[in-house]
C-alpha positions as CSV (number, residue, x, y, z in Angstrom):
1,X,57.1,-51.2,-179.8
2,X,60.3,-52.2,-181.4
3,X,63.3,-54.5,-179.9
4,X,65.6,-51.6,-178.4
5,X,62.6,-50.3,-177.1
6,X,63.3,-49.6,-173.3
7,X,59.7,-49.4,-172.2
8,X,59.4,-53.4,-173.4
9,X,61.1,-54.0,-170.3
10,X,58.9,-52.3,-168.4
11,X,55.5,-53.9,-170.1
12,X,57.5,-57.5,-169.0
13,X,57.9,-56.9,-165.9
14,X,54.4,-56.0,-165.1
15,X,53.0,-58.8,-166.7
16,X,55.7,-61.3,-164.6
17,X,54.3,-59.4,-161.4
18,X,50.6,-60.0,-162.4
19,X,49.4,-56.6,-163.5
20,X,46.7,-56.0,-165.6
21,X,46.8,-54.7,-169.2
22,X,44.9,-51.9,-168.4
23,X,47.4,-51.1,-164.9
24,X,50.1,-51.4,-168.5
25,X,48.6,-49.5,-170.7
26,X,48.1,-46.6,-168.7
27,X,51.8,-47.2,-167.9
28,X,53.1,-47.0,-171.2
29,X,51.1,-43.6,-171.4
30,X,52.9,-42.1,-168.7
31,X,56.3,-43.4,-170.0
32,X,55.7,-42.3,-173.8
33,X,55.0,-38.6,-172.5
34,X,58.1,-38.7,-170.5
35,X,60.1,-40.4,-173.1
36,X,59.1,-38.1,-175.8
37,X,57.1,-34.7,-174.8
38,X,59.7,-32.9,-172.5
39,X,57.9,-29.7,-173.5
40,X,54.5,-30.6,-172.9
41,X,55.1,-30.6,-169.8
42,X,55.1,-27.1,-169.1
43,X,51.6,-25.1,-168.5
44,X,53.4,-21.5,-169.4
45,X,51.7,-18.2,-167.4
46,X,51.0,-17.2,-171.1
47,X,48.8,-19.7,-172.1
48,X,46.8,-19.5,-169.3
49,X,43.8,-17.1,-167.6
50,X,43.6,-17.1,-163.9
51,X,40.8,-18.4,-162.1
52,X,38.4,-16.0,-160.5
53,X,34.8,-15.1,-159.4
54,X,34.4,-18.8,-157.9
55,X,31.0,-19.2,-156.2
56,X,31.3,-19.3,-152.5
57,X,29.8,-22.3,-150.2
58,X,28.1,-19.7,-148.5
59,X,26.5,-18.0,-151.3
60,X,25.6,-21.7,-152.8
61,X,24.0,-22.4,-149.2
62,X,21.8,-19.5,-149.5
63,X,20.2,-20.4,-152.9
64,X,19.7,-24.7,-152.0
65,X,16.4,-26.3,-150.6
66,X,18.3,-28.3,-148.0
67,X,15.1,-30.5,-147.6
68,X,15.5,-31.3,-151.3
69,X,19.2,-31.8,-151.1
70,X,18.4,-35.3,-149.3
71,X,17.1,-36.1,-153.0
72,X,21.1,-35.2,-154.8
73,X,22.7,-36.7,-151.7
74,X,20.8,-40.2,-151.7
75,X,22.0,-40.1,-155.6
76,X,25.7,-39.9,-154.4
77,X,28.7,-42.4,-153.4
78,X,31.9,-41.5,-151.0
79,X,35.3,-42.7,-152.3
80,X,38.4,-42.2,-150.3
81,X,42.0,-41.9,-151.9
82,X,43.4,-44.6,-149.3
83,X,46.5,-45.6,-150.2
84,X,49.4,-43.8,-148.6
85,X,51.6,-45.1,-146.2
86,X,52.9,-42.0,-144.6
87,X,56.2,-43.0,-145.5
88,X,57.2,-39.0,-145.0
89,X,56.3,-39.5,-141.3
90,X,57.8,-42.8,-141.0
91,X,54.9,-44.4,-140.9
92,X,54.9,-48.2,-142.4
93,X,51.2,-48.4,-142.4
94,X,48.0,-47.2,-143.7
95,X,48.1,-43.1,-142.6
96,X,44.5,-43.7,-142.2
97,X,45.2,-45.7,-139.0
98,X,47.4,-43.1,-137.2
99,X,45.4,-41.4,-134.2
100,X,44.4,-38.1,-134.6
101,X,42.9,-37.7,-131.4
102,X,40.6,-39.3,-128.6
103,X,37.0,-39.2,-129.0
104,X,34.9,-40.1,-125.3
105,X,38.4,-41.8,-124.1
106,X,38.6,-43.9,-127.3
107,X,41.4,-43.4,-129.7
108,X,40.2,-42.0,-133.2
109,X,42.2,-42.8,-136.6
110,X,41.3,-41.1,-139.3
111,X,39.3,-44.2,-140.7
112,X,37.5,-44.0,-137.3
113,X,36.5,-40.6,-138.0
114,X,35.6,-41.3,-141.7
115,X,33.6,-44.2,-141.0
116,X,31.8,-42.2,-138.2
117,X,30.9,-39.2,-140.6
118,X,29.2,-41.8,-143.3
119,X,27.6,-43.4,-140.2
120,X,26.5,-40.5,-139.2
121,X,24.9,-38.9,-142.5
122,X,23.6,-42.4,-143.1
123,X,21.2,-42.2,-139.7
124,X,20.7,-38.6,-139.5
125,X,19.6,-38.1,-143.3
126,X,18.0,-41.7,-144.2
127,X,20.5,-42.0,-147.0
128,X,22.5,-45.1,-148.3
129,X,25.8,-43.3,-149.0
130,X,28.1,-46.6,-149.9
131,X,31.9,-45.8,-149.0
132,X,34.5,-46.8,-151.0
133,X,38.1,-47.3,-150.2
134,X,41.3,-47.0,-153.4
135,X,43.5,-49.0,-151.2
136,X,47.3,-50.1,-152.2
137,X,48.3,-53.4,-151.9
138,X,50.1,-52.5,-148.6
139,X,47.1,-50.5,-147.0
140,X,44.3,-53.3,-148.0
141,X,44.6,-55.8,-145.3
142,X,45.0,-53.3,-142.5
143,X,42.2,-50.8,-143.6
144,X,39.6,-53.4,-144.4
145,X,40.6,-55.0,-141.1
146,X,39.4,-52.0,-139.1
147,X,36.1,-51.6,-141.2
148,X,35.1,-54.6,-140.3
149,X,35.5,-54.5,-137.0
150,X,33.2,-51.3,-137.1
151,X,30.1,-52.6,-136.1
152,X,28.3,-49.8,-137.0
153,X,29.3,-50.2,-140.7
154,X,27.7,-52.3,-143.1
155,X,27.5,-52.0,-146.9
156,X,26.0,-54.4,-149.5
157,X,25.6,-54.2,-153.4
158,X,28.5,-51.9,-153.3
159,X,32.4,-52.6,-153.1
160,X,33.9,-51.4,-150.1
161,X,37.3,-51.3,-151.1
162,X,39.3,-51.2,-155.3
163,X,42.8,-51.8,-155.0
164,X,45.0,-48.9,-157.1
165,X,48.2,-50.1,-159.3
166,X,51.3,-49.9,-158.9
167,X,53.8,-49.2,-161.7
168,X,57.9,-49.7,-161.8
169,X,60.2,-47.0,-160.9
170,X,62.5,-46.2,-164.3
171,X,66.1,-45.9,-163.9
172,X,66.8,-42.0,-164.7
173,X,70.1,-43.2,-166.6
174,X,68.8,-46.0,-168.8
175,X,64.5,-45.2,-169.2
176,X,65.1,-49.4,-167.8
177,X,62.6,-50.2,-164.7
178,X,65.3,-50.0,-161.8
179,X,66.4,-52.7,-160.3
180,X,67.2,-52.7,-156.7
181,X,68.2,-56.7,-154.8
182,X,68.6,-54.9,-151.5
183,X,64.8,-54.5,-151.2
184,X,62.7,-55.3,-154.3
185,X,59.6,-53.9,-152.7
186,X,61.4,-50.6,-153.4
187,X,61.5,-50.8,-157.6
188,X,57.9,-50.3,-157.4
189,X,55.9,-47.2,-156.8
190,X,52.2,-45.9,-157.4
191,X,51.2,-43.9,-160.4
192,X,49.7,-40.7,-158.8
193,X,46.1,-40.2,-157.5
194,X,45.2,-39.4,-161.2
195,X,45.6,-43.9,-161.0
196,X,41.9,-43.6,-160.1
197,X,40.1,-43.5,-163.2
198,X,41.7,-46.7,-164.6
199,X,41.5,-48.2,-161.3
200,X,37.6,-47.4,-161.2
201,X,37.1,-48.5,-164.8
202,X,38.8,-51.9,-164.0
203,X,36.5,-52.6,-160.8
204,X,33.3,-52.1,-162.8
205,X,32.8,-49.8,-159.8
206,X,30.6,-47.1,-161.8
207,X,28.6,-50.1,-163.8
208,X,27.6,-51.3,-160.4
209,X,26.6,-47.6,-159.3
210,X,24.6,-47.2,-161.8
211,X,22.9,-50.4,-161.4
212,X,21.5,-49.0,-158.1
213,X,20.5,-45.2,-159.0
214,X,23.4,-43.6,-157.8
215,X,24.4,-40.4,-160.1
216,X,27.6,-39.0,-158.6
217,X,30.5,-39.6,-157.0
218,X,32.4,-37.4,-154.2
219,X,36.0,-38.0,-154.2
220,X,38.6,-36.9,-151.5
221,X,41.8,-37.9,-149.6
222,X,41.8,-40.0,-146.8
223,X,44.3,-37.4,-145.2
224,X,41.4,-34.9,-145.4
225,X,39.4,-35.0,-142.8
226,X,37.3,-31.7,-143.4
227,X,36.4,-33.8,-146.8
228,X,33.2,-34.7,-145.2
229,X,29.8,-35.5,-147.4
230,X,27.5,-32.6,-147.7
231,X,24.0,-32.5,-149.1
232,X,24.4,-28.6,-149.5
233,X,27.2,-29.6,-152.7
234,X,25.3,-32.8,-153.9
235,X,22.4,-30.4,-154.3
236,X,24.9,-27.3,-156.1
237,X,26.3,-29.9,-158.2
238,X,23.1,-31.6,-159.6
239,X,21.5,-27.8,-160.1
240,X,25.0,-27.2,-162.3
241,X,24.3,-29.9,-164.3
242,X,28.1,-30.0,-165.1
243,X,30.0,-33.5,-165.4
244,X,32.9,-32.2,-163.2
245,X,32.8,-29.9,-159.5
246,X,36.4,-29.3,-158.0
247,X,36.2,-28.1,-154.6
248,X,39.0,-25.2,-154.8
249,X,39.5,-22.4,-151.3
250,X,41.4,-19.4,-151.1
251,X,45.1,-19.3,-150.9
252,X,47.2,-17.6,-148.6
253,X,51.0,-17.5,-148.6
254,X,51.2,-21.2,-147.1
255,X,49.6,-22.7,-150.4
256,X,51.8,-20.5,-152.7
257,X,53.2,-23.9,-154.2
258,X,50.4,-25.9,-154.0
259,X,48.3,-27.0,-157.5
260,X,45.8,-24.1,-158.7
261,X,43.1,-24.4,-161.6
262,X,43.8,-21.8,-164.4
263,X,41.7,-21.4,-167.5
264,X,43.3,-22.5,-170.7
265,X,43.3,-19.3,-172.8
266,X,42.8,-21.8,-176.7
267,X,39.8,-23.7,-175.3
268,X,38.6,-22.4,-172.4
269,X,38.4,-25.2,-170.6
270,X,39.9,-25.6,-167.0
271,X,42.9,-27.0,-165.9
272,X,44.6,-28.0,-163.2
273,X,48.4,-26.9,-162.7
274,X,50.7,-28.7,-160.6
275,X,54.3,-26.5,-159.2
276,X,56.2,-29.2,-160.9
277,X,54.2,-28.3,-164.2
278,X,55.4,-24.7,-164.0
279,X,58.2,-23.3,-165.8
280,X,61.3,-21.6,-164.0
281,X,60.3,-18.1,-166.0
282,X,56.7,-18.2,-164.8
283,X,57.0,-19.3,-160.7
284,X,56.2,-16.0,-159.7
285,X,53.0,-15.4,-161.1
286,X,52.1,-19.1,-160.3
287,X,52.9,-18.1,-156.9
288,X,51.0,-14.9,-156.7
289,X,47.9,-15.5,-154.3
290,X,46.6,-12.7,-155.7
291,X,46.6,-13.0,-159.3
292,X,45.8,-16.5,-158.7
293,X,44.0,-16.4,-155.6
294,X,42.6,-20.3,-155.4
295,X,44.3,-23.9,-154.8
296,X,43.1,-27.1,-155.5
297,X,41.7,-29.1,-152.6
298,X,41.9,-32.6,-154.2
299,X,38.3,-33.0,-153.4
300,X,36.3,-33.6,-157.0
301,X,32.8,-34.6,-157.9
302,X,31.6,-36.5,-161.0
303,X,28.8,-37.7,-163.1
304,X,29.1,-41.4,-163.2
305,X,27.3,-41.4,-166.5
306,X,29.8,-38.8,-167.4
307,X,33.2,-40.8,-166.1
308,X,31.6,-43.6,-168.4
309,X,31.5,-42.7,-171.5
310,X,35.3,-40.6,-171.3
311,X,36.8,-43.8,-169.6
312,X,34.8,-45.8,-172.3
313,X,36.4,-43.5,-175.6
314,X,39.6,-43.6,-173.6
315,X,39.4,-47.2,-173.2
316,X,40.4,-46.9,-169.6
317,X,43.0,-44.7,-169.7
318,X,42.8,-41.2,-169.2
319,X,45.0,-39.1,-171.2
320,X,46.3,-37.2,-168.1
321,X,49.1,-34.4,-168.0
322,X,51.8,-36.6,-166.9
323,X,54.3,-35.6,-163.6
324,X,57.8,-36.5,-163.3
325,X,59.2,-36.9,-160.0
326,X,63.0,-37.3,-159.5
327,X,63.9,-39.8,-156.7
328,X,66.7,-42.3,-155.8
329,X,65.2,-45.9,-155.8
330,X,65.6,-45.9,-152.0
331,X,64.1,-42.7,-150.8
332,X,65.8,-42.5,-147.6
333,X,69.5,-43.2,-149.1
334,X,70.4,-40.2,-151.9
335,X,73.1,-42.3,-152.8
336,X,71.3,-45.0,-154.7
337,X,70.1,-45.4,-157.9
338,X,68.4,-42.2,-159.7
339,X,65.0,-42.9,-160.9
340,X,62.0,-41.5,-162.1
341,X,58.4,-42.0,-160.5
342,X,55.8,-40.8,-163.5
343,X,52.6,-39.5,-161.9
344,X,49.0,-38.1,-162.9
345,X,46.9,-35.9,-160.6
346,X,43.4,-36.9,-159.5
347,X,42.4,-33.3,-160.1
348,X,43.9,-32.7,-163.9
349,X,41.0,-34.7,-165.5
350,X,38.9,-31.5,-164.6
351,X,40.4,-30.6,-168.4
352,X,39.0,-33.1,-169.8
353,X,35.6,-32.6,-169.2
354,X,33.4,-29.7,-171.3
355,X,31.6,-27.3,-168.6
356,X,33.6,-28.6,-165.5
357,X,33.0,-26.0,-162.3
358,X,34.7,-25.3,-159.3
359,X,33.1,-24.4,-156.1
360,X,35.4,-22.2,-153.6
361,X,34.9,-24.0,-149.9
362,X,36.1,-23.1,-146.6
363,X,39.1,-24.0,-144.9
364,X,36.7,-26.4,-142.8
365,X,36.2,-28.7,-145.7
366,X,40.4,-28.5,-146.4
367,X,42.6,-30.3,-143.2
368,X,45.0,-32.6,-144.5
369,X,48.1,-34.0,-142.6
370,X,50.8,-34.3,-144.8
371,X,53.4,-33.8,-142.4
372,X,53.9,-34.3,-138.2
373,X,53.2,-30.0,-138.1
374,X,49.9,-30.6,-139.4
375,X,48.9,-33.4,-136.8
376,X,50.3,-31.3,-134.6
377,X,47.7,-28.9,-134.9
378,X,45.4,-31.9,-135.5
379,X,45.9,-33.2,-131.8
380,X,45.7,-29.8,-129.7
381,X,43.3,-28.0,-127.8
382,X,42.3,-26.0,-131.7
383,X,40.3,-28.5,-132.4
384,X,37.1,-30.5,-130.7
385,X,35.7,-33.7,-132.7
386,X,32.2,-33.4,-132.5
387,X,29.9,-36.4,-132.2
388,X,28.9,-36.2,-135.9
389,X,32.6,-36.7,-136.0
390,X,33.3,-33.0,-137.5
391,X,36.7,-31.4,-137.1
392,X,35.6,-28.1,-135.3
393,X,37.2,-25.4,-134.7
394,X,36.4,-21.5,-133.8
395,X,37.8,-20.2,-137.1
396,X,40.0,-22.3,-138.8
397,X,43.1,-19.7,-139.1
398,X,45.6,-21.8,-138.0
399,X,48.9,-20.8,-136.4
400,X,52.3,-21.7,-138.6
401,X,53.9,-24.1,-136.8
402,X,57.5,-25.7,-137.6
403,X,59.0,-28.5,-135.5
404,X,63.0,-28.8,-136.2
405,X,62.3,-32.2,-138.4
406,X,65.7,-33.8,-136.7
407,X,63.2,-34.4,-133.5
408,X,60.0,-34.6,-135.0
409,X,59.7,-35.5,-138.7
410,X,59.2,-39.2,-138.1
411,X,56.1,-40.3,-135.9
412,X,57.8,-42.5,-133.0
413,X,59.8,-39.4,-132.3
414,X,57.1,-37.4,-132.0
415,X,55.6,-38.8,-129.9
416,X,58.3,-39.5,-127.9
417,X,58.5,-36.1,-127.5
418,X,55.1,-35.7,-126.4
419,X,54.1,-38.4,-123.9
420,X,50.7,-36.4,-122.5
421,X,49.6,-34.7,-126.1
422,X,50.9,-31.4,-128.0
423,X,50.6,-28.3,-125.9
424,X,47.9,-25.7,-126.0
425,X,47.5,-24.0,-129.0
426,X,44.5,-21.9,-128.2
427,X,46.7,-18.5,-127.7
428,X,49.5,-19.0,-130.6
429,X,50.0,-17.7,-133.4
430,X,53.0,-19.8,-134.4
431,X,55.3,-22.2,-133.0
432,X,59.1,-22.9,-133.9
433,X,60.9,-25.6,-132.1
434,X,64.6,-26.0,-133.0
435,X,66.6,-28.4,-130.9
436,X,65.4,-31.7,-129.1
437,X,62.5,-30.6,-126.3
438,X,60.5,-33.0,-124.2
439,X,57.0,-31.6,-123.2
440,X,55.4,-32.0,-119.8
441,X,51.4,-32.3,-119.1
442,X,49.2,-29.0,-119.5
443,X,52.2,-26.8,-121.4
444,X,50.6,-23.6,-122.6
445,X,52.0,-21.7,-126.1
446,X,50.7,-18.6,-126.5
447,X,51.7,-15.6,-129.3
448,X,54.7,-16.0,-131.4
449,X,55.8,-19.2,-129.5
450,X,60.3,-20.1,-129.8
451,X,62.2,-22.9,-128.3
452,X,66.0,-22.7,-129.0
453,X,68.5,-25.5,-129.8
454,X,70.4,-25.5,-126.6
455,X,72.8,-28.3,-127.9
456,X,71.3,-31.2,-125.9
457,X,68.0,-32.6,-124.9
458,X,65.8,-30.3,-123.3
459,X,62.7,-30.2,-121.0
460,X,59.2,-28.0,-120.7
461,X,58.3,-28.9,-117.1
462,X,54.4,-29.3,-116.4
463,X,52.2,-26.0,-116.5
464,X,54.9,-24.1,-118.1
465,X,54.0,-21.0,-120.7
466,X,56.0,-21.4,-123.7
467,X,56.1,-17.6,-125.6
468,X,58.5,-15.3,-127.8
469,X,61.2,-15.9,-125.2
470,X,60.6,-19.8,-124.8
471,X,59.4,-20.8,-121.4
472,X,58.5,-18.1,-119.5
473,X,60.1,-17.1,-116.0
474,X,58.4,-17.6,-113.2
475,X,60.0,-14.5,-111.3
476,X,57.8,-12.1,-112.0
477,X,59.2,-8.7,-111.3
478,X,57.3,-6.4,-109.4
C-alpha cells in the first residue's frame, strides 16, 4: 500500500469496526480487481464452450443403490446461505422468517420448513445431518432465536450458525468507503455469497467436520426451498469422485438472464458466468436457452478435504471473479451518494477446482422467492407442503405472474391486499395485475388471468373468477 492509496481507508475502517484480517484481506482482493482489472471482468462468448450433455437426476437415480446412499448421506453436512434480509420486499428481517404457508393450521417460515426437512431426513434415514446457518449480523439473533425454540432440533459437536462479513460500500467518485451520517448502518454492505469460503475457513467449520467423519458439504440458499438434502446426490457425488457438484436445471425464457456454467475454451475447466459478467456484444448468445440451455441453481456440493487445502494455498481467500454492482448508498433514495458494492458468487469457485461436475435437477429442487410474484405462487393452491416438509406440486410449470409492484412489491402491501391468501392458481397460466385490487375469500384465476388499472382502488368480491377479461360476469347469456 502506499499513502495516497484509497483502499487504506478502507482497511482502517474495518479494523475500527472490529473485522477480521481475513474479512480485510479478502476485501482488498475485491477492491484491487475493481481498481485495476476493468477488463477481466468480462467472460467474452469467444472464450467460452457452452455447457451441454449434463447428466439428468433421473438418469443418476436409475444407476444409485439408494440403500447404499444412507452410507454418502451420513458423510454429508447442510449449510444454508442465511443472510438476506429481503430488503427487495421490504422486509427488515431475516427472509427466512416470512411465512410461506400454513402447515396443520400452524404458520410455516421458511426456517420452519428447513428445520423440518433436516428433522425429517434425520429420523427417517438414521443420519446425523448437522445444519449450519451463514447468518449476517442482522439475521443472527432472530434466526437462532427460532432454532432454538424448535424442540425438535438439536445439534452438538457441530456449529449451528458462522456469521458472514460485511465489507464497506466505496464511493463510485473517490474509490473512498462512503460515508453516509443519515444512517451509518447503510455504508456497509455484504460481499456476495462467494463470502462463504473465507467465512468457513475463519469458523474452523471444515476442521471440525472432519473431526467427526463428515466428507461433504451441500450448500444452498435459504430462499430455496426445493434445496432439500438428498441421498440420491450424496451417493452421485461420492461415485464422481469430483471435488466440486453444481446443481444446474434447464432454462426456459424466464432464466435468460440468470448465471449459466460455460466451459472455458484455454483450460477446460468450468465456469460460472454471471449477466453482469457479460459483455454488451455477446448478451444474445448468453441469452440464448438454446445454445446455452442450463442456469445455475446456487446449490453446490464440496469435498471438505478438497475446500481445505484450496482455502489453505489461498490462505483464506479465494481468488473469485469479482462483481461490481452500481448502487446509491441509500438504496431506496437514487439521489444519494453513488457507490459501488464489490461482490463474488458462491457458484464461481466451481473454476477453481480441476474435474468439477454439474448435475442437471428438476425444477423441484429450484423454488426460490426473490420477489413477492414468487411467494405468490409460493402461498396458492399450486402447491401442498407435505409432512416431510416437501414443496409439492403436480408438475412444477409454473404460470408467469406479474403484480403491478406500486401495490405489491413490498410485503405489508401485499398482504394487505390479500387478507384470506392469494387466489387459486390451479387453472392459470399467468396472472397480470395492474392497478390497486383487494381480493375476497375463495377468488378463482383461471387461463390467461388480467386485472386493469381502473384509476382507484379496486375490489374481487368473494367466489369471483378472475380470467382474460378480469372478473368474469355473472350474466351468463343464454
Amino acid at each position: 500500500m502506499t499513502a495516497n492509496d484509497p483502499f487504506e481507508s478502507s482497511a482502517r475502517k474495518m479494523r475500527e469496526h472490529g473485522m477480521s484480517e481475513v474479512s480485510i484481506a479478502q476485501f482488498e482482493h475485491l477492491y484491487r480487481v475493481w481498481q485495476n482489472e476493468e477488463a477481466s471482468s468480462w467472460i467474452r462468448e469467444a472464450d467460452v464452450e457452452p455447457l451441454t450433455d449434463v447428466p439428468s437426476f433421473h438418469d443418476v437415480y436409475k444407476t444409485i443403490d439408494h440403500d447404499k446412499a444412507v452410507d454418502a448421506f451420513a458423510k454429508t453436512a447442510f449449510l444454508k446461505l442465511n443472510g438476506g434480509l429481503g430488503t427487495s420486499m421490504g422486509l427488515h428481517c431475516a427472509k427466512s422468517l416470512l411465512p410461506v404457508r400454513r402447515h396443520k393450521a400452524k404458520p410455516m417460515r421458511f426456517l420452519d420448513i428447513i428445520l423440518g426437512q433436516v428433522i425429517t431426513a434425520r429420523t427417517r434415514l438414521g443420519v446425523e445431518l448437522p445444519l449450519t446457518l451463514m447468518n449476517s449480523f442482522r439475521t443472527s439473533e432472530d434466526s437462532m432465536k427460532l432454532v432454538k425454540h424448535n424442540r425438535k432440533f438439536h445439534q452438538e459437536g457441530i456449529p449451528v450458525e458462522i456469521i458472514q462479513h460485511t465489507e464497506p460500500k466505496i464511493d463510485a467518485a473517490t474509490g473512498e468507503p462512503v460515508s453516509f451520517p443519515a444512517d451509518p448502518e447503510l455504508e456497509w454492505c455484504p460481499p456476495g455469497h462467494g463470502d462463504l469460503y473465507s467465512t468457513i475457513w475463519e469458523s474452523g467449520l471444515l476442521d471440525r467436520l472432519e473431526e467427526r467423519g463428515y466428507k461433504y458439504l451441500f450448500i444452498s440458499n435459504s430462499d430455496n426451498l426445493g434445496a432439500r438434502p438428498s441421498r440420491t446426490l450424496a451417493q452421485y457425488f461420492e461415485n464422481t469422485g469430483a471435488p466440486f457438484m453444481a446443481e444446474v436445471a434447464v432454462r426456459t425464457e424466464a432464466d435468460r438472464k440468470g448465471g449459466h456454467i460455460v466451459r472455458d475454451r484455454k483450460t477446460g475447466n468450468l465456469m460460472l458466468r454471471e449477466m453482469s459478467q457479460v459483455h454488451d456484444d455477446d448478451k444474445a448468445d448468453a441469452q440464448n436457452i438454446a445454445k446455452h440451455p442450463y442456469f445455475n441453481t446456487n446449490s453446490i456440493w464440496i469435498r471438505v478435504d478438497a475446500l481445505k487445502a484450496k482455502l489453505a494455498e489461498c490462505n483464506g481467500v479465494l481468488p473469485l471473479p469479482v462483481i461490481r454492482n452500481k448502487k446509491t448508498v441509500d438504496p431506496t433514495d437514487p439521489t444519494t451518494t453513488k457507490v459501488i458494492q464489490l461482490e463474488t458468487a458462491m457458484g464461481a469457485a466451481i473454476g477453481l477446482f480441476e474435474g468439477a461436475t454439474c448435475v442437471q435437477v428438476d425444477r423441484m429442487r429450484f423454488l426460490p422467492v426473490k420477489t413477492t410474484n414468487d411467494l405468490f405462487l409460493m402461498r396458492s393452491d399450486r402447491f401442498h407442503l407435505t409432512d416431510s416438509y416437501e414443496m409439492e406440486d403436480g408438475n412444477y410449470i409454473f404460470p408467469n405472474v406479474d403484480l403491478d409492484p406500486r401495490y405489491y412489491k413490498n410485503i405489508n402491501d401485499f398482504n394487505e391486499r390479500f387478507p384470506y391468501n392469494v387466489p387459486s392458481l390451479a387453472a392459470a397460466k399467468s396472472v397480470t395485475i395492474r392497478g390497486d385490487w383487494t381480493f375476497g375469500q375463495n377468488v378463482k384465476l383461471f387461463s390467461s388471468a388480467v386485472l386493469e388499472d381502473t384509476g382507484e382502488p379496486s375490489y374481487v368480491p368473494n367466489g369471483e373468477f378472475v380470467g382474460p377479461q378480469g372478473v368474469e360476469p355473472d350474466d351468463w347469456v343464454v
